[in-house]
N, CA, C and O atoms as a GROMACS GRO file, in nm:
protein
  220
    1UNK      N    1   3.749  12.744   5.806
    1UNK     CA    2   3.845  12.732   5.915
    1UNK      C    3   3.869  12.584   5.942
    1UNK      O    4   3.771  12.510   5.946
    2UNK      N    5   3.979  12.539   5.958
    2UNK     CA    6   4.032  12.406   5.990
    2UNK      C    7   4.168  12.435   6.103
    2UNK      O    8   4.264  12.512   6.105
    3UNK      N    9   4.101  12.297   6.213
    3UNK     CA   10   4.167  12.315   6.338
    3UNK      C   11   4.226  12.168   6.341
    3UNK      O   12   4.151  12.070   6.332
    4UNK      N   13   4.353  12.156   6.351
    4UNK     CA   14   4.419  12.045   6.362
    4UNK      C   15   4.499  12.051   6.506
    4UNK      O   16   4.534  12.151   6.569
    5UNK      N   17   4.518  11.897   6.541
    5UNK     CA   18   4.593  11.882   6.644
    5UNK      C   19   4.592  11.782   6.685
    5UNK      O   20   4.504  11.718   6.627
    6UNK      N   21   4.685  11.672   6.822
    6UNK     CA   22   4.702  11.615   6.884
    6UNK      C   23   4.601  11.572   6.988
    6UNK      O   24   4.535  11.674   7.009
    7UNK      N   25   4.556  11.475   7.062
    7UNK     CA   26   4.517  11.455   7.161
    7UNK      C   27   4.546  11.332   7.256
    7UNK      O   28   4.632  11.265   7.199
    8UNK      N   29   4.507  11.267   7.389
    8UNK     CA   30   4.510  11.116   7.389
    8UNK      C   31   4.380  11.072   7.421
    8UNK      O   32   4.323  11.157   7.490
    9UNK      N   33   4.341  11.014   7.407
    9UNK     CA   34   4.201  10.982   7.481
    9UNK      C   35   4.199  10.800   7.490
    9UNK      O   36   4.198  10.706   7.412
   10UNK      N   37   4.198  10.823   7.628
   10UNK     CA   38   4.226  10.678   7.749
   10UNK      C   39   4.376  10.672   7.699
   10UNK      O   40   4.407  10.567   7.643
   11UNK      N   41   4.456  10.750   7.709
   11UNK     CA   42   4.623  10.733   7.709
   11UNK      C   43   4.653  10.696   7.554
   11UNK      O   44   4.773  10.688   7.526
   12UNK      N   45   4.542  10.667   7.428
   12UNK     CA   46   4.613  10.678   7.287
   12UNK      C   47   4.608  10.774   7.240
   12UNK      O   48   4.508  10.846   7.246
   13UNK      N   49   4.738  10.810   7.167
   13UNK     CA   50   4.717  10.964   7.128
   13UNK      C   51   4.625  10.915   6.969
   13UNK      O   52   4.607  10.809   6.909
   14UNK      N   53   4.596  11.022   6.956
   14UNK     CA   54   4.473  11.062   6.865
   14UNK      C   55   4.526  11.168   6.750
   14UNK      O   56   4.617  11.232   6.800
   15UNK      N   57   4.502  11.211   6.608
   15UNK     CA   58   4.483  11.342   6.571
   15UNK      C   59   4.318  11.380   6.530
   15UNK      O   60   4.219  11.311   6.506
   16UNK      N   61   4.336  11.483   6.535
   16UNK     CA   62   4.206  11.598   6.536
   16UNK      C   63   4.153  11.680   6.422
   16UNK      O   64   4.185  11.797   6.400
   17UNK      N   65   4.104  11.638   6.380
   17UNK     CA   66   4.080  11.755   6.251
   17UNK      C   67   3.928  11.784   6.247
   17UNK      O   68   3.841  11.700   6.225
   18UNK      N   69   3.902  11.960   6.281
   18UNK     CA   70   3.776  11.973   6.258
   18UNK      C   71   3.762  12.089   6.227
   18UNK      O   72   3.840  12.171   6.275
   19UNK      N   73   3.646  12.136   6.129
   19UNK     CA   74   3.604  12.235   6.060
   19UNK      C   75   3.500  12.272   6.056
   19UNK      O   76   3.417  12.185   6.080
   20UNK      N   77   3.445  12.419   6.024
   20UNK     CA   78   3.357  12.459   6.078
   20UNK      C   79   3.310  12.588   5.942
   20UNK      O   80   3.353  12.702   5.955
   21UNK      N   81   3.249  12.561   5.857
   21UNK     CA   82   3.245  12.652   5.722
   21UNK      C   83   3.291  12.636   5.571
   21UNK      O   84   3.324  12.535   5.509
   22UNK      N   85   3.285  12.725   5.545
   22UNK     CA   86   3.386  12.697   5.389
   22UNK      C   87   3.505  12.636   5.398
   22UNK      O   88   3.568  12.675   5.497
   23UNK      N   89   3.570  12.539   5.320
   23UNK     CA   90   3.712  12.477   5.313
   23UNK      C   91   3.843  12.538   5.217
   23UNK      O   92   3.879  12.477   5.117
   24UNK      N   93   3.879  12.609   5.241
   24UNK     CA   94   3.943  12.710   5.138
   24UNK      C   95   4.090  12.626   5.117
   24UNK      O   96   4.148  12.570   5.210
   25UNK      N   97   4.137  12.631   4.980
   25UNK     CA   98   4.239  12.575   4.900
   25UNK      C   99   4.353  12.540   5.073
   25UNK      O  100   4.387  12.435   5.128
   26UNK      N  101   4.368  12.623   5.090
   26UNK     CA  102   4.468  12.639   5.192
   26UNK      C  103   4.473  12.543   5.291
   26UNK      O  104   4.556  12.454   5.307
   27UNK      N  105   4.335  12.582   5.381
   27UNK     CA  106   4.311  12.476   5.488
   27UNK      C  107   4.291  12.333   5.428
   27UNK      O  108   4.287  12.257   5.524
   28UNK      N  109   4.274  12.257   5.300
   28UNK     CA  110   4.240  12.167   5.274
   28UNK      C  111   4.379  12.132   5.234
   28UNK      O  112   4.369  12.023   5.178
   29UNK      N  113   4.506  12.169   5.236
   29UNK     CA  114   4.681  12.130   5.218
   29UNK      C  115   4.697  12.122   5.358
   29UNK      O  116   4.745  12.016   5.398
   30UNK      N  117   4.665  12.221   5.454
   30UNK     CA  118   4.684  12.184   5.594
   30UNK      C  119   4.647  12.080   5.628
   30UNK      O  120   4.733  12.006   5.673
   31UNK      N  121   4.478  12.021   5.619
   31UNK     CA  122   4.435  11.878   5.629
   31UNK      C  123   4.510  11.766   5.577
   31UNK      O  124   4.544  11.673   5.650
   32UNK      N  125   4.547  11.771   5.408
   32UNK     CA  126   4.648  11.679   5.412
   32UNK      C  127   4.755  11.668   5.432
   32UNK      O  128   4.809  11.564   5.396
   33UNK      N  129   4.817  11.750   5.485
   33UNK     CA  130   4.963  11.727   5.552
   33UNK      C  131   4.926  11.697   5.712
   33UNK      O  132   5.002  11.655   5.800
   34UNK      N  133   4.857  11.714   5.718
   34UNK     CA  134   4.829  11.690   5.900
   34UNK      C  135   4.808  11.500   5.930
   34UNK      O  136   4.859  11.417   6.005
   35UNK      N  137   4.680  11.500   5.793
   35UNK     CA  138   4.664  11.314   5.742
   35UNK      C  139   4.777  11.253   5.730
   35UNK      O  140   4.796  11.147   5.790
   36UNK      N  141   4.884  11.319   5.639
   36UNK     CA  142   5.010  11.239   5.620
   36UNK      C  143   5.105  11.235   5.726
   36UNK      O  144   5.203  11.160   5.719
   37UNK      N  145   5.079  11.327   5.847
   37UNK     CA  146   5.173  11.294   5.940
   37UNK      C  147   5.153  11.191   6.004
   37UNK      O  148   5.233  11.106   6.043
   38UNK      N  149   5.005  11.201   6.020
   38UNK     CA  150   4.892  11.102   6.127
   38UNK      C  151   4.942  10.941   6.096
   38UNK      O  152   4.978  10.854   6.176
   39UNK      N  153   4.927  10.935   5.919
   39UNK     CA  154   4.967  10.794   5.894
   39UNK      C  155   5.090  10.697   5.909
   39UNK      O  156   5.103  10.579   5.939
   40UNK      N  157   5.197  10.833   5.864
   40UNK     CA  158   5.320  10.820   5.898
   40UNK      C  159   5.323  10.754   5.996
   40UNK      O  160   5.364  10.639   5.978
   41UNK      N  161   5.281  10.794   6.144
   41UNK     CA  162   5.311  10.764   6.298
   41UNK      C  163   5.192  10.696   6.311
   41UNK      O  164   5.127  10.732   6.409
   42UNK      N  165   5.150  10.624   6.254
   42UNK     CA  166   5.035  10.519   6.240
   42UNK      C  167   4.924  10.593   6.413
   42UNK      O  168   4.876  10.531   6.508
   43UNK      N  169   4.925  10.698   6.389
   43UNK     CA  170   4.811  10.749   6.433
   43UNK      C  171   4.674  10.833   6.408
   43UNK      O  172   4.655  10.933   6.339
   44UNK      N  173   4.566  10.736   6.508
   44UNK     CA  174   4.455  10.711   6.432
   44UNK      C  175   4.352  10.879   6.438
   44UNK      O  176   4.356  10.961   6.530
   45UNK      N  177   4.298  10.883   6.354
   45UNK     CA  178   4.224  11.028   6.348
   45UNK      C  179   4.066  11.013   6.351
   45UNK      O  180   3.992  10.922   6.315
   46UNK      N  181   4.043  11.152   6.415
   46UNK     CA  182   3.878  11.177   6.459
   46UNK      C  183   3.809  11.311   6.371
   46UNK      O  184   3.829  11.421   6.421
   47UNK      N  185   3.762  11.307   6.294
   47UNK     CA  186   3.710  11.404   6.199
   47UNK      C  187   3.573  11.486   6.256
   47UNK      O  188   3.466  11.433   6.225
   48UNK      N  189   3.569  11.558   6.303
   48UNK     CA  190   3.434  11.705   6.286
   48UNK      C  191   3.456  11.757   6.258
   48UNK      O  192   3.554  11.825   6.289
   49UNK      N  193   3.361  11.774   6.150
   49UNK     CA  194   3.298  11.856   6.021
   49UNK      C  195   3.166  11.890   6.012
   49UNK      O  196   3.069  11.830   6.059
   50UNK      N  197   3.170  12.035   5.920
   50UNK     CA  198   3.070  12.091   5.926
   50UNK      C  199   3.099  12.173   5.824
   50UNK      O  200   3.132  12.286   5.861
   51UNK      N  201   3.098  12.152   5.695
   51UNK     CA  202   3.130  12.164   5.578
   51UNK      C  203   3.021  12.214   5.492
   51UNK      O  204   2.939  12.130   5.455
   52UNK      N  205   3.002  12.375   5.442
   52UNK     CA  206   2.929  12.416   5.382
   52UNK      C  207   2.912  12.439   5.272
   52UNK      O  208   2.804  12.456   5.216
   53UNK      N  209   3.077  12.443   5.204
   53UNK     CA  210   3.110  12.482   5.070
   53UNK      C  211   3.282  12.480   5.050
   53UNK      O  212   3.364  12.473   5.141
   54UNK      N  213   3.305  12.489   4.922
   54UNK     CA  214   3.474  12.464   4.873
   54UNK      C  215   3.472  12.591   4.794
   54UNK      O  216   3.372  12.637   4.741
   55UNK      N  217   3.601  12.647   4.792
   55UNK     CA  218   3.641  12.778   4.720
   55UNK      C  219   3.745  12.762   4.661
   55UNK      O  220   3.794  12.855   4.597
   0.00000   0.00000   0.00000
């Protein structure tokens, strides 16, 4: 499972990416399209993870 999203913390916005289990083909295209938006809009990202295995 991979949970992406927005945040601000002290008024900068932030993105979010965190996971919790296996990383399946899928959620790991979601992650990088979520990275490439982040960079795009030169905003900075916070990663938790908890990464058990790849499928």
């Amino acid at each position: 499972t991979l949970v992406t999203g927005f945040a601000r913390i002290f008024g900068q916005p932030v993105g979010i990416i965190g996971n919790n289990g296996i990383l399946f083909t899928e959620s790991a295209l979601k992650g990088a399209h979520f990275i490439e938006l982040c960079t795009q809009r030169n905003i900075p990202l916070i990663f938790l993870q908890n990464i058990t295995g790849f499928m």
